[in-house]
N, C-alpha and C positions, 0 to 999 in steps of 0.2 A: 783812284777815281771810282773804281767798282763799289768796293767798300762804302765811298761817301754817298755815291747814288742809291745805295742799295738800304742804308739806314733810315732816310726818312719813310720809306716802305715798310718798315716794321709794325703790326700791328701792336694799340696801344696796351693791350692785354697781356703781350708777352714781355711787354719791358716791367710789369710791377713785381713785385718779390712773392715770394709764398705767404711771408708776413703782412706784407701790403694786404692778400688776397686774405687772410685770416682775420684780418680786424674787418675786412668789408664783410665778411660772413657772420664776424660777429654783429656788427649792426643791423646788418640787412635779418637775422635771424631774430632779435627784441623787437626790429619795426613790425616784422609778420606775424609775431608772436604776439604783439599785443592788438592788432586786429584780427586775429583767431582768436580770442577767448571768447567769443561766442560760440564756435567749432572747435573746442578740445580736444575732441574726440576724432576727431579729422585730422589734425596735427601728428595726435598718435597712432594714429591707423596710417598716414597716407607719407609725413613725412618723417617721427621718428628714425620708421626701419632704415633710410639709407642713414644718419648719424649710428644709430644700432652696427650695422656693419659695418661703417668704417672703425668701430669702436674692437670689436669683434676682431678686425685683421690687426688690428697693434698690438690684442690680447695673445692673437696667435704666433706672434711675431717674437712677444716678448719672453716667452720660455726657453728656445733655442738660441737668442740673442744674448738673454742672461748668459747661460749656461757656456757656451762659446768662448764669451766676452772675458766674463772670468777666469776661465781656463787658460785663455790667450793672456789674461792681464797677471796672471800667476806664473807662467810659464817663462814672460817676454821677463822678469826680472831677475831670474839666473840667481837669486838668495832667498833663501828659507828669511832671513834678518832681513831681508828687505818686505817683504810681505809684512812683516811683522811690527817693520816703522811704519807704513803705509796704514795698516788696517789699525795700529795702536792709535795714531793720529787721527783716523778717522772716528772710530769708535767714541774719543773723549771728546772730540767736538760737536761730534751727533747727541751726546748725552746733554753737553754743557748749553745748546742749542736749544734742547727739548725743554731744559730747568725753564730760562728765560722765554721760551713762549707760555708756558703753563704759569708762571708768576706775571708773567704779564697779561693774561688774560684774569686773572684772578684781582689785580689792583685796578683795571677799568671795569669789571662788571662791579668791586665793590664801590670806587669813585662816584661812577655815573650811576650807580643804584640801576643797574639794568632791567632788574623786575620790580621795579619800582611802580608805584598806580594798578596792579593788577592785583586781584584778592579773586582767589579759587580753591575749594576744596577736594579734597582726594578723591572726593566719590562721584563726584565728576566728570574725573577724566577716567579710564584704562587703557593698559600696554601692555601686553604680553611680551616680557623682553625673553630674547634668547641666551641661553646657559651661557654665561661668559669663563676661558678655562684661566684656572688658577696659574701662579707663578710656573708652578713646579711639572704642571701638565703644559706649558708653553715652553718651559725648557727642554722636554721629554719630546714635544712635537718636532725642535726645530731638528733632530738626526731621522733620516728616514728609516724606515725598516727594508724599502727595497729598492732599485732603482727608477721603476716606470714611473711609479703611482702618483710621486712630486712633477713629475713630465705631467702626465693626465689632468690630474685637479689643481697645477698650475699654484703650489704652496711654494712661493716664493723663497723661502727663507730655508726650506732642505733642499730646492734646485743650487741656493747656493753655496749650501755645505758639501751639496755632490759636487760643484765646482772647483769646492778648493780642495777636496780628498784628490779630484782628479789632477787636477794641475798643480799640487806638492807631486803624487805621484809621477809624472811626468817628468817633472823636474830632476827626481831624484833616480829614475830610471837612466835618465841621460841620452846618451847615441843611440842605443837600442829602441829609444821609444820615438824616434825619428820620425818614424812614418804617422804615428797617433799624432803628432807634434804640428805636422805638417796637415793633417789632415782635419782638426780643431782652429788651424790659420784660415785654411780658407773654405770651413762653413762658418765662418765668423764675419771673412769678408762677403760670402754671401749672404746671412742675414741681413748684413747693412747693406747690400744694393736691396735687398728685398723692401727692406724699411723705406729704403728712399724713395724707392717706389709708391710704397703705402702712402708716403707721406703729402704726395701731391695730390691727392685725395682729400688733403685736412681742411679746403675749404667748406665742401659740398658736407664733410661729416659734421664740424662743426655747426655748420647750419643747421643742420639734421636734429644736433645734440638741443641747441638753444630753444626752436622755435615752440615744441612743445611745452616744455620749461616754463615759457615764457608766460605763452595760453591757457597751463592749469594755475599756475601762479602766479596770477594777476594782482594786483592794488585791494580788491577786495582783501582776498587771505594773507596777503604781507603787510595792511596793516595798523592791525594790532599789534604785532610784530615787529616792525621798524623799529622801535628802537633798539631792540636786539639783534637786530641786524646790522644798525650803524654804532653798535658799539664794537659786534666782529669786526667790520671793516676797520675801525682806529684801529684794535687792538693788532690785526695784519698789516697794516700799514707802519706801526710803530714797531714789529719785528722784521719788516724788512729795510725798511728805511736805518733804525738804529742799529739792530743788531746785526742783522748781513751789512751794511755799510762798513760797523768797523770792522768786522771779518777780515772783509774785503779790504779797507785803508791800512789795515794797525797790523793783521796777520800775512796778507799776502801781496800788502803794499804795492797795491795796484788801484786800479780807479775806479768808485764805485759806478759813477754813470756809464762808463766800459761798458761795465757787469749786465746794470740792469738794461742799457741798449743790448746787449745783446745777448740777453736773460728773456726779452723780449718777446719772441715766438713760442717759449716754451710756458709763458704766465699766460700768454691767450690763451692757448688749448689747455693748458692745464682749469683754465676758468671755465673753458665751456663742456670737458670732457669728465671731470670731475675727479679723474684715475691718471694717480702716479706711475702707478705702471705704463697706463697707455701712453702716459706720457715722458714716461722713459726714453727711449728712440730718438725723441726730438733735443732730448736734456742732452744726451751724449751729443748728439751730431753740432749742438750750439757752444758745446763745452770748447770740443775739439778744434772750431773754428775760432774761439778765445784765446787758441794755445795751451789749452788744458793739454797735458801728454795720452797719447791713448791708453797705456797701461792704468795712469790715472783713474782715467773716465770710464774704464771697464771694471774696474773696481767698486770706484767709490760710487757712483753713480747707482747701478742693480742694487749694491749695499743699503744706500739709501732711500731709496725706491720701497725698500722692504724694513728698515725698521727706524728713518726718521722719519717721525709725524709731527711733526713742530705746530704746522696750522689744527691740525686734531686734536694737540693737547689744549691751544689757546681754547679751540672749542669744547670742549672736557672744560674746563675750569671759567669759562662764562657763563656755561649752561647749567651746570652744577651750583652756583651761585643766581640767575636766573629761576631755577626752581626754588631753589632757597627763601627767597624771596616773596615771590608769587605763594608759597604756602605758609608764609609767614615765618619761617624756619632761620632761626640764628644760628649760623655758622662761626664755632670760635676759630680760634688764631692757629689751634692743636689741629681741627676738623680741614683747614686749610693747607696746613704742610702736610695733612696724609692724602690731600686731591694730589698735589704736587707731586707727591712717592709714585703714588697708582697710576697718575697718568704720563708720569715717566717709562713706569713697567708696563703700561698697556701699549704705548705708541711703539714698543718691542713687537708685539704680537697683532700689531692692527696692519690686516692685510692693503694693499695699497690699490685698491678697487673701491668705485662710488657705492658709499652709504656703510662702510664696516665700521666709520666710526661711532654707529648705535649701540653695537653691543659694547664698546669701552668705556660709551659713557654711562650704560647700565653700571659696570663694573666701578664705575668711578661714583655715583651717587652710592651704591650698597655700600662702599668701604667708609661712608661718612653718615650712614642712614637717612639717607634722602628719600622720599617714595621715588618706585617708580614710574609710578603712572605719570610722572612731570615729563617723563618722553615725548607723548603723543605731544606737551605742548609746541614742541621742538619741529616733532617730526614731519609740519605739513609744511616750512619753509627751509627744512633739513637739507635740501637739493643745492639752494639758494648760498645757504654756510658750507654745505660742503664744496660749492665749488671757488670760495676765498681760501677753506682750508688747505683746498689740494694745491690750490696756486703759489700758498706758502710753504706746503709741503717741499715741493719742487725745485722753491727759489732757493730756500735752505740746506737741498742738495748740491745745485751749482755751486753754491755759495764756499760751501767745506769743501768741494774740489776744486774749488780754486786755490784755496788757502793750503791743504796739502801738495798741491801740483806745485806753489812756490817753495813751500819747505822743501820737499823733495830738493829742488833743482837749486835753491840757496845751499842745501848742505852738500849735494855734488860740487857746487863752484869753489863750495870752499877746499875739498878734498883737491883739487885739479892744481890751482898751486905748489902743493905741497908735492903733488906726485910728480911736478913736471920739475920743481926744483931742486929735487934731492940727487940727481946726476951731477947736475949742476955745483952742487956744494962737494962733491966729492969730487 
């Protein structure tokens, strides 16, 4: 009786989800947004900074989470051979993922002629792009030379080779490293109270994130641009629809509307927030709640966070074909499978923070001689794609953790049989 009397007295704000409250932010932030673009500058003066920090505490969040996660998700599987199914599995689907967004962004901007109706000359525009590093200097980058300095400037990709140097270690020390063992379990369980804390913030940062956004780019400067914008959107919409779907049906035969219901809270903020990493946190804790295994999701998750860029290739090979275009520049058949190479090997090295995929797509026109002053064309609705890109980024992540989370747990079902039958047979 307490119970029933005491429900209709809940107020109606605490019955909506954090998703509920995320898509209201996200609205309520383009409505405000597009009656501020007369006050721009008020937007980013008064309400950026709280999106700014909330942005800020998931950044902060996410180098000891990584770091943690990993260690714990190396540690929690007791095999050198299992790490090595785990991350072998990962690896060729994150690659095989990347092919088909980069070819798919490359068949709708040729299709739809995305820079089609625009004529401009190089001297025109300028871009000062920044030094993008070679192969072999991104190979060199990913082993640190110490331990703090990937902590500090927060280089994703040696925090997580210090992860697995530490957690093979661990492993292989055994009983003695007990207490290191124990003591990586639960700063790992503290990051994530800490995260879940961060994350009931996500409405008010979101809003933060959108309304300025919204107010410098308004309908004026988006469009001329429109159509390069609704050709990223197909092109995101036909790599998660087609190609996470069959992931999801064919490889880890499960259900795609599952997925993407509850892929859901991490495609809002990844929309409004723009950064994989930030939205890392939220990717794990939606995985987990899917039935993803944690050792999984501390894996593949950070892993992909840092070197799938699925939505950033699409965007690399639209935009690259968009300049193409626009300066009158025929792109042969040979100039297009080497976009496909480069921005295979870039989305390795493209850090998983709003806006680094400028300098890859520098890197991506150089390899096919594209100018690069065709950036700036880019770069005044660059916010706008990058944040379809990151949303694809993200889904792409779940998506391969879901798919290895079933193998995994298909090829343990099958071993269990056999090990529970062989008393039996004897």
């Amino acid at each position: 009786m307490t119970e029933t009397a005491a429900a209709p007295h809940t107020s109606w704000f605490k019955k909506l989800s954090l998703t509920t409250w995320i898509f209201i932010a996200l609205v309520l932030g383009v409505v405000v947004g597009f009656f501020m673009q007369g006050a721009p500058d008020v937007a980013s003066t008064y309400i950026k900074p709280f999106g700014t920090i909330f942005l800020n505490l998931l950044k902060f969040i996410c180098v000891p989470l990584v770091l943690f996660s990993i260690i714990c998700g190396v540690i929690s599987l007791d095999d050198a051979r299992k790490v090595g199914s785990i991350g072998g599995k990962t690896i060729v689907l994150y690659l095989l993922t990347t092919v088909f967004a980069v070819v798919i962004g490359l068949v709708f901007a040729n299709v739809l002629n995305v820079g089609a109706g625009y004529t401009l000359s190089a001297e025109e525009l300028s871009y000062e792009a920044a030094e993008a590093p070679t192969f072999m200097d991104t190979l060199v980058n990913i082993f640190p030379s110490n331990f703090l300095d990937p902590m500090v400037q927060a280089t994703m990709l040696q925090v997580i080779v210090i992860a697995l140097f530490f957690g093979f270690g661990i492993m292989f020390v055994g009983q003695k490293a007990a207490i290191v063992k124990d003591f990586c379990i639960a700063m790992s369980e503290v990051c994530m109270k800490v995260m879940q804390g961060i994350l009931y913030l996500a409405p008010l940062g979101v809003f933060g994130l959108l309304v300025p956004v919204v107010a410098i780019n308004g309908p004026d400067i988006l469009g001329p641009l429109m159509w390069l914008i609704a050709v990223m959107a197909i092109a995101c919409v036909v790599q998660v629809a087609v190609v996470y779907t069959c992931l999801i049906r064919f490889l880890a035969r499960r259900s795609p509307l599952k997925f993407l219901k509850g892929e859901a809270p991490v495609m809002s903020f990844a929309f409004a927030s723009a950064s994989s990493m930030g939205t890392l946190p939220i990717n794990m804790e939606c995985a987990e709640k899917m039935g993803v295994s944690k050792e999984v999701t501390s894996f593949v998750l950070p892993l992909g966070a840092t070197i799938n860029m699925d939505g950033t290739s699409i965007y690399q090979g639209i935009c690259a074909v968009f300049i193409a275009q626009v300066f009158g520049i025929d792109l042969s058949i040979g100039a297009q499978v080497t976009i496909v190479l480069t921005a295979l090997l870039a989305s390795i090295g493209t850090a998983g923070v709003p806006g680094s995929g400028m300098i890859m797509l520098a890197l991506v026109l150089g390899s096919v001689g594209l100018p690069l002053e065709g950036i700036a064309l880019v770069a005044g609705v660059d916010r706008i794609l990058d944040m379809m890109r990151t949303t694809v980024n993200v889904t792409g992540d779940g998506a391969v953790a879901q798919v290895v989370d079933a193998m995994e747990k298909r090829k343990l079902s099958k071993r269990q049989p056999t090990d529970e039958g062989a008393p039996k047979a004897a």
